[in-house]
MARDOTI-510277 format. One record per residue: residue in one letter; x, y, z of N, C-alpha, C, O in turn. Coordinates in steps of 0.1 Angstrom, whole numbers, padded with zeros to 4 digits, always signed. Last residue first. Layout:
AXYZXYZXYZXYZ
...
% end
This chain:
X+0078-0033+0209+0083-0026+0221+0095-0034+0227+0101-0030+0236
X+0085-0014+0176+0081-0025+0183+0084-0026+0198+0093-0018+0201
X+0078-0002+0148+0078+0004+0162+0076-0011+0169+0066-0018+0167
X+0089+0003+0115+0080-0007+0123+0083+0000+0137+0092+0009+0136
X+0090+0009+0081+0093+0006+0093+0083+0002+0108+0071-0002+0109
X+0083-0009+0058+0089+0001+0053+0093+0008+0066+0103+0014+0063
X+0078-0043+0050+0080-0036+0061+0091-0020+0060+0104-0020+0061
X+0065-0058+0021+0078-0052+0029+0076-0044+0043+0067-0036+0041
X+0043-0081+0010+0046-0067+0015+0053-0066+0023+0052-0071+0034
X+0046-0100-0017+0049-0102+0001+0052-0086+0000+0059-0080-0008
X+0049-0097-0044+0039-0097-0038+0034-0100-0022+0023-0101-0018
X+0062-0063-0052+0068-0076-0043+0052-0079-0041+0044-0071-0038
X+0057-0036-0052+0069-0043-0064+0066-0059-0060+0069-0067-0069
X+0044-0024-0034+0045-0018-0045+0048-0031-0054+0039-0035-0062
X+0036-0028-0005+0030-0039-0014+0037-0040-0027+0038-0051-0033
X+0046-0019+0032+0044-0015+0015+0043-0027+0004+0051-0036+0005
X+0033-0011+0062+0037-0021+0049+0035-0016+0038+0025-0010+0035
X+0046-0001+0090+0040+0003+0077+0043-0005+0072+0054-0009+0074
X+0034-0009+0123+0045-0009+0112+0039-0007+0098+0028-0011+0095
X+0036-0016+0160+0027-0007+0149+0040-0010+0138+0052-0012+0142
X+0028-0037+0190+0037-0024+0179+0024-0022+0168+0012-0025+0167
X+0030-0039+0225+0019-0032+0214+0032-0033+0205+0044-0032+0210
X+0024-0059+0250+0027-0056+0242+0024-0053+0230+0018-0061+0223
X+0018-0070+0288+0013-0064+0273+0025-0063+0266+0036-0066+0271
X+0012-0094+0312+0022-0081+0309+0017-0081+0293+0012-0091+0288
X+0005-0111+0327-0003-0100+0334+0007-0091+0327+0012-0081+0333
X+0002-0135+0305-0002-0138+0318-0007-0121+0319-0017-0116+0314
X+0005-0111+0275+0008-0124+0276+0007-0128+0297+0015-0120+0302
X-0015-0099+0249-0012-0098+0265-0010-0110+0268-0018-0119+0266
X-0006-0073+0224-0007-0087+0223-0003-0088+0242+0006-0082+0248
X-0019-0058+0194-0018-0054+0208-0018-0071+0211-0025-0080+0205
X-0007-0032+0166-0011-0049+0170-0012-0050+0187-0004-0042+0192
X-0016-0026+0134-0014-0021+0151-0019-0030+0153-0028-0036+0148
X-0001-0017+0102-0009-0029+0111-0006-0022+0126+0004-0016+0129
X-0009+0002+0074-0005+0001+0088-0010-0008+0093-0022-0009+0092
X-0001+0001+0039-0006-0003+0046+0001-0002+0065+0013-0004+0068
X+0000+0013+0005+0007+0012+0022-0007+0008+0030-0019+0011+0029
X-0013+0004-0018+0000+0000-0016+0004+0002-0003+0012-0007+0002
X-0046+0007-0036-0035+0010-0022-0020+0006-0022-0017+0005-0034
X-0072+0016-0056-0060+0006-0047-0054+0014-0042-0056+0026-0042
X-0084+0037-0070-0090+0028-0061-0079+0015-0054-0084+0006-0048
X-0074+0072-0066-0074+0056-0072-0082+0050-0065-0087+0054-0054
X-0062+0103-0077-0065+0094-0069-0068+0084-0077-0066+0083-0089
X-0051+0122-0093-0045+0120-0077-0054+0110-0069-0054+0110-0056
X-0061+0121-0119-0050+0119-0117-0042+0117-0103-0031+0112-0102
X-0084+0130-0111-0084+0118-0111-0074+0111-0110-0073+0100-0104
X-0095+0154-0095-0083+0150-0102-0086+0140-0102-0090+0136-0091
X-0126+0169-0112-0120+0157-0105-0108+0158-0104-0104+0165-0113
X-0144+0198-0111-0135+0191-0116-0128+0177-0103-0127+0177-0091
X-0178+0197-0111-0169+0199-0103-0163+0194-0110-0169+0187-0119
X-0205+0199-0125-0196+0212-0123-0187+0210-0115-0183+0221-0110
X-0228+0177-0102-0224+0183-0117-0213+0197-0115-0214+0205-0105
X-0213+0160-0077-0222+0165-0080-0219+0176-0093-0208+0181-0093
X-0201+0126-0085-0199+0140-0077-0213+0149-0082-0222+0144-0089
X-0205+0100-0099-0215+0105-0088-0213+0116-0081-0221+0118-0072
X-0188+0098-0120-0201+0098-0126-0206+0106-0114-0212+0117-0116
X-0162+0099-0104-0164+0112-0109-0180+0113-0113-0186+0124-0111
X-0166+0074-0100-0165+0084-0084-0167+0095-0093-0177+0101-0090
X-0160+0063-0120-0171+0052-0115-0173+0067-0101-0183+0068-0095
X-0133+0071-0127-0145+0074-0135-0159+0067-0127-0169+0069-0134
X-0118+0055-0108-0119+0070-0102-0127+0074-0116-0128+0086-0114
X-0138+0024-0099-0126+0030-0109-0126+0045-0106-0136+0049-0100
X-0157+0012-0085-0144+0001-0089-0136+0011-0096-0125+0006-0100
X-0164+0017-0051-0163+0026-0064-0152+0018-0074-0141+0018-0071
X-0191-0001-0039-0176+0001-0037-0172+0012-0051-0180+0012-0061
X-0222+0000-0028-0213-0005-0036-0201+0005-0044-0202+0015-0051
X-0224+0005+0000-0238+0000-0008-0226-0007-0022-0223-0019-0022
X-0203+0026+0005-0206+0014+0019-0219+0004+0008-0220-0006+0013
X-0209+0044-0011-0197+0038-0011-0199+0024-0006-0196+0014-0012
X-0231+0063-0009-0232+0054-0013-0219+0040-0016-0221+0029-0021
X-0216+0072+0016-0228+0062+0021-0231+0055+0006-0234+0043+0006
X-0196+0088+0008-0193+0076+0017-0204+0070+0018-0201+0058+0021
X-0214+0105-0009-0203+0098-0018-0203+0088-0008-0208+0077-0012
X-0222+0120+0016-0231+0110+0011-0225+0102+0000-0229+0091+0000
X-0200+0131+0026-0208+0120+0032-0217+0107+0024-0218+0095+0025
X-0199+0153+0004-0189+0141+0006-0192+0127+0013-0189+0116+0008
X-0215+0164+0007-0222+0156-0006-0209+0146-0003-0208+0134-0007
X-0214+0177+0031-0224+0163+0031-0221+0157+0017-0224+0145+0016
X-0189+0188+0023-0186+0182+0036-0200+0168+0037-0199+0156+0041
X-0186+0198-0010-0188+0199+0005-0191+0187+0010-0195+0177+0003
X-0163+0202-0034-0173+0190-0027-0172+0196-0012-0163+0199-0005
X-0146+0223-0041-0159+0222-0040-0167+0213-0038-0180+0215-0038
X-0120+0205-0053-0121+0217-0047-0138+0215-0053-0142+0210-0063
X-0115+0176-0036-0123+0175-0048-0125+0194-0047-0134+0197-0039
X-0095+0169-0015-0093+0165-0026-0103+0170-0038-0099+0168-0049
X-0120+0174+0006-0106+0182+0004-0097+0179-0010-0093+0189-0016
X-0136+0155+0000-0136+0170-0001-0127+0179-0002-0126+0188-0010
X-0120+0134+0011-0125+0136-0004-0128+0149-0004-0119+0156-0009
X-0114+0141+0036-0102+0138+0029-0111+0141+0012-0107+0148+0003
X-0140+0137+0051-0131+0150+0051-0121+0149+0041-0119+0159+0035
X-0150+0111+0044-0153+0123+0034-0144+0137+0037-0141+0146+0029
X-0121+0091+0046-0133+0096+0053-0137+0103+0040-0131+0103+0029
X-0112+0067+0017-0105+0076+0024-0124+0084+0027-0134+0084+0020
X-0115+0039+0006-0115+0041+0021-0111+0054+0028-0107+0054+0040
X-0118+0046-0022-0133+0039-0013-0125+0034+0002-0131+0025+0009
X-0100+0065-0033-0119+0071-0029-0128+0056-0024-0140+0055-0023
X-0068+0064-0018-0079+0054-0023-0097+0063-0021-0103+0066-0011
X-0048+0092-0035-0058+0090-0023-0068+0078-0028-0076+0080-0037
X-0016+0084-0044-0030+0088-0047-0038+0085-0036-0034+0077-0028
X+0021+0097-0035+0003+0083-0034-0008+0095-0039-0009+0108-0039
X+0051+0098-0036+0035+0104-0038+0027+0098-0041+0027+0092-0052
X+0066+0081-0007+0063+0083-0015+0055+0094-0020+0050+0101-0011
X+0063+0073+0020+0077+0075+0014+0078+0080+0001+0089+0083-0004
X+0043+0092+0034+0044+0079+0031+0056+0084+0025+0059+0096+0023
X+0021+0099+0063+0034+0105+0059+0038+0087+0053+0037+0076+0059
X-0015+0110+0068-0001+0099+0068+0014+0105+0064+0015+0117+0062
X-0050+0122+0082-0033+0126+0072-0022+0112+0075-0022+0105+0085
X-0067+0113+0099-0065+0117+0085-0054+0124+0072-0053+0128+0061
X-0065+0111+0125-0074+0102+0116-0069+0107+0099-0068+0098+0090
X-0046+0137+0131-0036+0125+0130-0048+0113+0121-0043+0106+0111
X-0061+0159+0136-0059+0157+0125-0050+0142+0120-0048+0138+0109
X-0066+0159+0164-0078+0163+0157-0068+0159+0143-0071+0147+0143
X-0042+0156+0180-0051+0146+0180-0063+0150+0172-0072+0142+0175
X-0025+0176+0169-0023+0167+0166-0035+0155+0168-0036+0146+0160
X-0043+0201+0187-0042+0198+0169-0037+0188+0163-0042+0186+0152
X-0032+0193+0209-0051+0191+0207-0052+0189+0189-0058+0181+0182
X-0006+0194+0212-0013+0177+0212-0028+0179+0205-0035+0171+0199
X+0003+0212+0184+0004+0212+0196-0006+0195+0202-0010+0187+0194
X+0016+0226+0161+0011+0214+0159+0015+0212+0173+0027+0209+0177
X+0028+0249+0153+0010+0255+0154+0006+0235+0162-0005+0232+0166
X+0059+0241+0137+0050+0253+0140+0038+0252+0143+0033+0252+0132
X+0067+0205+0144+0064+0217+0133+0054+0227+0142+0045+0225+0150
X+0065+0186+0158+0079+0194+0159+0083+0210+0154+0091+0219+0155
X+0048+0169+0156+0048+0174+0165+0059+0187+0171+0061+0194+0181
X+0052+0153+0130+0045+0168+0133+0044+0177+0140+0040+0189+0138
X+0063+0133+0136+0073+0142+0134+0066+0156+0132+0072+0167+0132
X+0042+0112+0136+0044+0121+0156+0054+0129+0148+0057+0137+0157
X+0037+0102+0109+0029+0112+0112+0034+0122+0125+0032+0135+0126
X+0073+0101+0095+0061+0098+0106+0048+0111+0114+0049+0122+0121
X+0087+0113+0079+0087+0095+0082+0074+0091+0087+0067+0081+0084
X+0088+0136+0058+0083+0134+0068+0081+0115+0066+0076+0107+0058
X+0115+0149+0036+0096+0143+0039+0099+0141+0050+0110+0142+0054
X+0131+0177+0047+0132+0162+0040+0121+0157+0041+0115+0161+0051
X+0145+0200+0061+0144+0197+0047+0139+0185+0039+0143+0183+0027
X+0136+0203+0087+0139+0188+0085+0147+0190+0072+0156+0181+0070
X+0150+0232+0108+0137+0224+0101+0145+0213+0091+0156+0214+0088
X+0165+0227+0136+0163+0231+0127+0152+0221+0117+0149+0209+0117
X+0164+0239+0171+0162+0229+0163+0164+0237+0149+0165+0249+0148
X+0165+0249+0205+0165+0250+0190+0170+0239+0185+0177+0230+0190
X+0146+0253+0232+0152+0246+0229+0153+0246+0215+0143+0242+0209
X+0129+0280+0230+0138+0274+0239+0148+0264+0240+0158+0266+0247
X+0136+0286+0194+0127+0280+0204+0140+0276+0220+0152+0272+0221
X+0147+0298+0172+0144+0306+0185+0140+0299+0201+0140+0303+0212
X+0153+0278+0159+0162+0281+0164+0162+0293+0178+0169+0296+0188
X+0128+0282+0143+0131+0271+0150+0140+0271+0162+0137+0267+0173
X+0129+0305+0130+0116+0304+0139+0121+0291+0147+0118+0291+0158
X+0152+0301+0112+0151+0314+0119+0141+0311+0134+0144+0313+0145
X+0145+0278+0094+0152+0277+0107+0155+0291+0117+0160+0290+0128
X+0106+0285+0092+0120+0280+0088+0134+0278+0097+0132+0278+0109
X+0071+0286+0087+0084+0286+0093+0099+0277+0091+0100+0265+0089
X+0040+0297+0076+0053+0296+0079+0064+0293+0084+0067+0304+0088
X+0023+0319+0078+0019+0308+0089+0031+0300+0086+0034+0293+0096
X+0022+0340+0065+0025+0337+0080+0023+0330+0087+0020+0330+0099
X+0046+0322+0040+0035+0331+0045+0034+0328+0058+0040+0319+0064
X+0067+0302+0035+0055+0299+0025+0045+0312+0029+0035+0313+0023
X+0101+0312+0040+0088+0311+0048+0076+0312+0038+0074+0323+0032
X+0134+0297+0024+0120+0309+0021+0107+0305+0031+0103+0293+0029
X+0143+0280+0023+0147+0288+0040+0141+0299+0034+0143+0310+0039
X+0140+0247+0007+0146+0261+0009+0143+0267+0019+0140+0259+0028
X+0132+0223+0005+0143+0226+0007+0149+0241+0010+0159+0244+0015
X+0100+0212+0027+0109+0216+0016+0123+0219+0016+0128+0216+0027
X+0091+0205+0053+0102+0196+0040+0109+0201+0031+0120+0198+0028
X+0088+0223+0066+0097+0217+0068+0100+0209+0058+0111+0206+0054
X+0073+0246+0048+0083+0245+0046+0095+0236+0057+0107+0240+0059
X+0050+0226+0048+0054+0227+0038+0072+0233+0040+0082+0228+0035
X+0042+0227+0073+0045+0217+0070+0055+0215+0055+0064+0207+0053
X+0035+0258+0071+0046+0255+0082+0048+0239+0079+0059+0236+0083
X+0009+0259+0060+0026+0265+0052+0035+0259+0060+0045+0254+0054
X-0007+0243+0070-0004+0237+0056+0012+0248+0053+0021+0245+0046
X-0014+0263+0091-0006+0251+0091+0001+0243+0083+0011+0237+0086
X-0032+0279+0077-0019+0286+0080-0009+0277+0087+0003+0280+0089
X-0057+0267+0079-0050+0267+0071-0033+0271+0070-0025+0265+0064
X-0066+0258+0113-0060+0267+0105-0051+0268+0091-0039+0269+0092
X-0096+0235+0116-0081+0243+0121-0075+0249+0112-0078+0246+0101
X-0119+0226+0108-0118+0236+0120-0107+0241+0123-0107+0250+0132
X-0116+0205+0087-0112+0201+0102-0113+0210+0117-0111+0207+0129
X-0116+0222+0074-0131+0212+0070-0126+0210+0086-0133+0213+0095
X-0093+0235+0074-0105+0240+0073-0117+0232+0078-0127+0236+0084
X-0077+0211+0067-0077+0218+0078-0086+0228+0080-0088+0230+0092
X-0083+0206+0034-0089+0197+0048-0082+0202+0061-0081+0192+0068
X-0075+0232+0028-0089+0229+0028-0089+0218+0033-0100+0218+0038
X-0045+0230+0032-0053+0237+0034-0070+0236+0037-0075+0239+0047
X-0044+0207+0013-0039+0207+0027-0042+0214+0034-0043+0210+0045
X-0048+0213-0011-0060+0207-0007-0057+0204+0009-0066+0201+0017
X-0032+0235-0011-0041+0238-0015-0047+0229-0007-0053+0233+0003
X-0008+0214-0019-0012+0229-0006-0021+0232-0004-0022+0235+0008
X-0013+0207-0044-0017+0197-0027-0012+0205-0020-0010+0199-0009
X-0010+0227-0057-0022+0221-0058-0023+0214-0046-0033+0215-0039
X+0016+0240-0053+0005+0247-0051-0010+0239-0047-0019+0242-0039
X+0039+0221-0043+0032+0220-0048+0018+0225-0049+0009+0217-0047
X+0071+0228-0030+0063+0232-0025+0050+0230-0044+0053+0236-0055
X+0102+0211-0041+0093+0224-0044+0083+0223-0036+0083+0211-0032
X+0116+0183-0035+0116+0198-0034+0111+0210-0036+0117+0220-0033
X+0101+0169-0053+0114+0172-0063+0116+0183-0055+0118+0194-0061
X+0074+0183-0040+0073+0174-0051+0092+0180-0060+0095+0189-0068
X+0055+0186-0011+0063+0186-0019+0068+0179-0032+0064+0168-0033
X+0028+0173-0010+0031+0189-0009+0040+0195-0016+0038+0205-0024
X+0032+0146-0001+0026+0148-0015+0030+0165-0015+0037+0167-0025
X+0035+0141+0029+0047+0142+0013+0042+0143+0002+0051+0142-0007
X+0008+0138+0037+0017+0150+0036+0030+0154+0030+0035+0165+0027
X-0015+0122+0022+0000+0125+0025+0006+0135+0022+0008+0140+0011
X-0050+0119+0036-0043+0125+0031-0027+0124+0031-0023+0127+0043
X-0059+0085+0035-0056+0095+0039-0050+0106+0033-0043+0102+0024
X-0058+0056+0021-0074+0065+0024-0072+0077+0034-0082+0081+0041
X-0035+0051+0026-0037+0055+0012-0054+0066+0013-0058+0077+0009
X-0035+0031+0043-0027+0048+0047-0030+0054+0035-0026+0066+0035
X-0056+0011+0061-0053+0016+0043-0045+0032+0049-0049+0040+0057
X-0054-0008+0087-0056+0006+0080-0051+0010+0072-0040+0015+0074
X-0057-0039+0103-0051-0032+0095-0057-0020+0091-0069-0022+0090
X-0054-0049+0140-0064-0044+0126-0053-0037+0118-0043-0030+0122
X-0058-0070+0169-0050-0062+0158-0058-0055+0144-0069-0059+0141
X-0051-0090+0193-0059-0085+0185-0051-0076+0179-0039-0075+0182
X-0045-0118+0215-0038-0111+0207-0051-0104+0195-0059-0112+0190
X-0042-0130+0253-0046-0127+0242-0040-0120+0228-0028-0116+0230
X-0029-0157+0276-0032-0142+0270-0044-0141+0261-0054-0148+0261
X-0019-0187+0270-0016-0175+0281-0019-0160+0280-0011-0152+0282
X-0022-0193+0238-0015-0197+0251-0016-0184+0259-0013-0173+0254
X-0053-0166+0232-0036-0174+0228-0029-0176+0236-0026-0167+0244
X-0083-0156+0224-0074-0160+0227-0065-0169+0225-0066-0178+0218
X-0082-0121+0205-0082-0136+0208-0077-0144+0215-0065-0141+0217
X-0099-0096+0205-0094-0105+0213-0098-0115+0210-0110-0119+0210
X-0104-0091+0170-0109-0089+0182-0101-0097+0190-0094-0105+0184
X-0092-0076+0141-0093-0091+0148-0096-0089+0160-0087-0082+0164
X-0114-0062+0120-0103-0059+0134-0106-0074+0136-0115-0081+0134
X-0110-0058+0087-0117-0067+0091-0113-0066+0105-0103-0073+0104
X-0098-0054+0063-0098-0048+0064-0109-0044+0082-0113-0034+0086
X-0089-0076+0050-0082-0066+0054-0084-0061+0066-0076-0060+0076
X-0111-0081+0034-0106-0090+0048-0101-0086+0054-0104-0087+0066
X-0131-0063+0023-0124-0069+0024-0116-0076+0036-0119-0073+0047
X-0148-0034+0025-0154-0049+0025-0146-0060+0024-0153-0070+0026
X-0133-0011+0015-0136-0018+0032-0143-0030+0033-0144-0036+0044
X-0110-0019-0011-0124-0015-0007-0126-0018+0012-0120-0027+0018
X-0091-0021-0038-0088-0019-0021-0100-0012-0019-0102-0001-0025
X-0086-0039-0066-0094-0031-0059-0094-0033-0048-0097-0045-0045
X-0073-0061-0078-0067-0049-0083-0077-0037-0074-0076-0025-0077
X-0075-0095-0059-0081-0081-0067-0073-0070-0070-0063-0070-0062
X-0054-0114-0055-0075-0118-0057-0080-0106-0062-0089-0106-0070
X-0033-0108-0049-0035-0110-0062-0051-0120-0061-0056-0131-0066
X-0040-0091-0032-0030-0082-0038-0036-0093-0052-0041-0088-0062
X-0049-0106-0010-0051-0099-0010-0050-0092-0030-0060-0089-0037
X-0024-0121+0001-0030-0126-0008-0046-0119-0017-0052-0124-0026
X-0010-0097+0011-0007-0108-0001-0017-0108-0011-0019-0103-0021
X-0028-0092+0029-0025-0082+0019-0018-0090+0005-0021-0089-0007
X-0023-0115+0049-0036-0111+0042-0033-0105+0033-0035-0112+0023
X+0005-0114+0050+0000-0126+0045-0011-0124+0037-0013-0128+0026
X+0010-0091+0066+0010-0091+0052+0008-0103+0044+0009-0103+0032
X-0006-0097+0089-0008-0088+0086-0001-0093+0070-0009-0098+0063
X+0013-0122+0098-0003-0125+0099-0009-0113+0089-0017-0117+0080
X+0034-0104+0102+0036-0116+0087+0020-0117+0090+0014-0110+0082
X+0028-0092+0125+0029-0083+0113+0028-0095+0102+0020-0093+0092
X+0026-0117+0143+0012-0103+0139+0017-0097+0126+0010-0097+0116
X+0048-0118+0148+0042-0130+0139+0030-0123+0135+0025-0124+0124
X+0058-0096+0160+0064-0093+0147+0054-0108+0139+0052-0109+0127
X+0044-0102+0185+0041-0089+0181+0048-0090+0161+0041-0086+0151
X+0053-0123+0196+0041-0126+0192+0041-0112+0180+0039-0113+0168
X+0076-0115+0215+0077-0123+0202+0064-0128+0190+0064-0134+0179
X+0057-0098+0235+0072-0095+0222+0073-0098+0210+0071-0092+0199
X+0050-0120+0249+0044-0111+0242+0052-0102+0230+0051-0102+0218
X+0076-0134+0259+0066-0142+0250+0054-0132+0243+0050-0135+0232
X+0083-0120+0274+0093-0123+0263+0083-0124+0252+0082-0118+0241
X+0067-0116+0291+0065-0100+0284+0076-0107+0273+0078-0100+0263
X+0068-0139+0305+0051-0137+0299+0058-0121+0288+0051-0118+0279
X+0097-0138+0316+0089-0148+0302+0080-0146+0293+0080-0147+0281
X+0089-0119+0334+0103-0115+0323+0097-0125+0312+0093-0121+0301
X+0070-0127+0354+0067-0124+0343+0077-0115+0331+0073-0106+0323
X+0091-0150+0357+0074-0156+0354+0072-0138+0345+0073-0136+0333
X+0106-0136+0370+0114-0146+0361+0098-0149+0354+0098-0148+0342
X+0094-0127+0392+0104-0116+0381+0106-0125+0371+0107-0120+0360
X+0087-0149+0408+0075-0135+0404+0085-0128+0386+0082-0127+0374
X+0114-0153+0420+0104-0165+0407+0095-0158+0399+0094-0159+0387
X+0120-0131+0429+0126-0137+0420+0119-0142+0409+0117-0139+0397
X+0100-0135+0453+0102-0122+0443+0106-0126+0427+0099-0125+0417
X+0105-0158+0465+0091-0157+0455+0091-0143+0448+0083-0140+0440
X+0129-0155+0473+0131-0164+0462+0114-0165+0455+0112-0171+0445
X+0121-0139+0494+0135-0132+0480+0128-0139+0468+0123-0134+0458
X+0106-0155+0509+0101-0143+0501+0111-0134+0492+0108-0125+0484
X+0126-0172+0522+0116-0177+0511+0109-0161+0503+0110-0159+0491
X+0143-0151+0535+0147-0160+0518+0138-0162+0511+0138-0160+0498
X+0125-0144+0553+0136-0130+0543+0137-0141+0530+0134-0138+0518
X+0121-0164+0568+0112-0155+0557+0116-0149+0551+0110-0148+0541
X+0148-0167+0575+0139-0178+0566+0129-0174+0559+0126-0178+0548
X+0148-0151+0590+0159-0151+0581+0152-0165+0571+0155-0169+0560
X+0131-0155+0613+0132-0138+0605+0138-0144+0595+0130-0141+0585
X+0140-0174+0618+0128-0178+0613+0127-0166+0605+0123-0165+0593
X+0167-0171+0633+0163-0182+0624+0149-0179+0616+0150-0185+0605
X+0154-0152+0653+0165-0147+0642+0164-0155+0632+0161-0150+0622
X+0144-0170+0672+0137-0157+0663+0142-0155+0654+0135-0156+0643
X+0167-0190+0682+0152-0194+0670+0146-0187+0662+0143-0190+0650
X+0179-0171+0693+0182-0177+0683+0173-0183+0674+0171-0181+0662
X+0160-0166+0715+0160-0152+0707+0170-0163+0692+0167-0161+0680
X+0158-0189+0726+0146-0183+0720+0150-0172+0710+0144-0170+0699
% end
């Protein structure tokens, strides 16, 4: 009897190893297979912009683009995703310029932290991590003296910024301030113009010194009615007495972010990746997060 017991203990022990296993191997597959879905999302993503790129010389939200793919379903799962104009945002590489600190998009970096409720005195401490020098922009400022103090020390970047989460590193930029300002700022490899028919009204305002907060609004509502085809087509509708830069903005785009979420049986997978359009009519992948 007690042989028999032992037999049978030891027979459950296996069959249940060998349904662990199978369990492990089933969903090692389902999370392969989500994976691999993730970078076909990105080509799905610049395919649109492609084609995109040569149907119009105008980046508007009425476009395909521009359009969330909702859960779909796909062998064994689902897959959704949407694209976001990075251009309809403020870039925080614009500040600097050849290393220097750029009064004017300091300026408007300031005044959309304002509009935002948060402290101008942040726009210095961005500024001087990129910049090159180890002069503090004012008290809101900071350089490797302020870094170096920190519990754990660091030093400041001297160099643009790759990624919006690198803010997180800079003086005043704590999770609550990062999640109030992350809708609206980018970090692009470049100096971009701001698109005026997908960037919020906080961002236009900030760009336009003296557009307030509604007539910005209302710029966005008439926007949604019909699209701004040129930055003379946006200057006609400001309100009288305001200077434009026109020179810092546009109505096209060139970067683009795709976020993609893809669930294969009972396991997920997300990336994210910047596209760039500039030169090439297949949009480049300038970098990507994938899991």
């Amino acid at each position: 009897m007690g042989i028999v017991a032992v037999a049978a203990i030891a027979a459950t022990a296996i069959m249940l190893t060998q349904s662990t296993w199978a369990r492990q191997i089933e969903l090692g597959a389902d999370h392969r297979q989500a994976r691999q879905l993730v970078p076909a999302g990105v080509d799905w993503a610049r395919r649109i912009l492609s084609e995109d790129r040569r149907s119009s010389s105008v980046d508007h939200l009425g476009e395909l683009w521009a359009i969330r793919l909702p859960p779909t379903p796909i062998e064994n799962g689902t897959a959704s995703g949407y694209i976001e104009d990075q251009q309809g945002r403020f870039n925080l590489n614009n500040i600097v310029r050849a290393g220097n600190v750029s009064p004017v998009q300091l300026e408007q970096l300031r005044r959309l932290l304002v509009i935002l409720d948060l402290s101008p005195a942040l726009a210095d401490a961005v500024a001087d991590w990129i910049d090159t020098d180890s002069v503090a922009q004012g008290p809101g400022g900071a350089e490797d003296d302020y870094y170096l103090g920190r519990e754990s020390p660091y030093l400041t970047a001297n160099r643009p910024l790759i990624d919006v989460d690198q803010l997180s590193a800079i003086r005043g930029f704590d999770p609550a301030v990062m999640t109030r300002v992350r809708p609206f700022v980018t970090a692009l490899p470049r100096a971009t113009a701001v698109n005026l028919n997908t960037a919020p009204p906080e961002v236009l305002a900030a760009m336009v010194e003296g557009l307030d907060i509604d007539s910005a609004r209302a710029l966005v509502g008439q926007r949604e009615r019909a699209y701004f085809r040129t930055t003379e087509d946006f200057s006609s509708r400001v309100p009288r007495g305001l200077v434009v830069p026109v020179q810092e903005l546009t109505v096209s785009s060139d970067y683009f972010m795709v976020t993609l979420h893809v669930s294969s049986g009972e396991t997920e997978a997300h990336g994210t990746a910047l596209l760039a359009r500039e030169d090439t009519a297949w949009p480049v992948i300038v970098w990507r997060k994938y899991p």
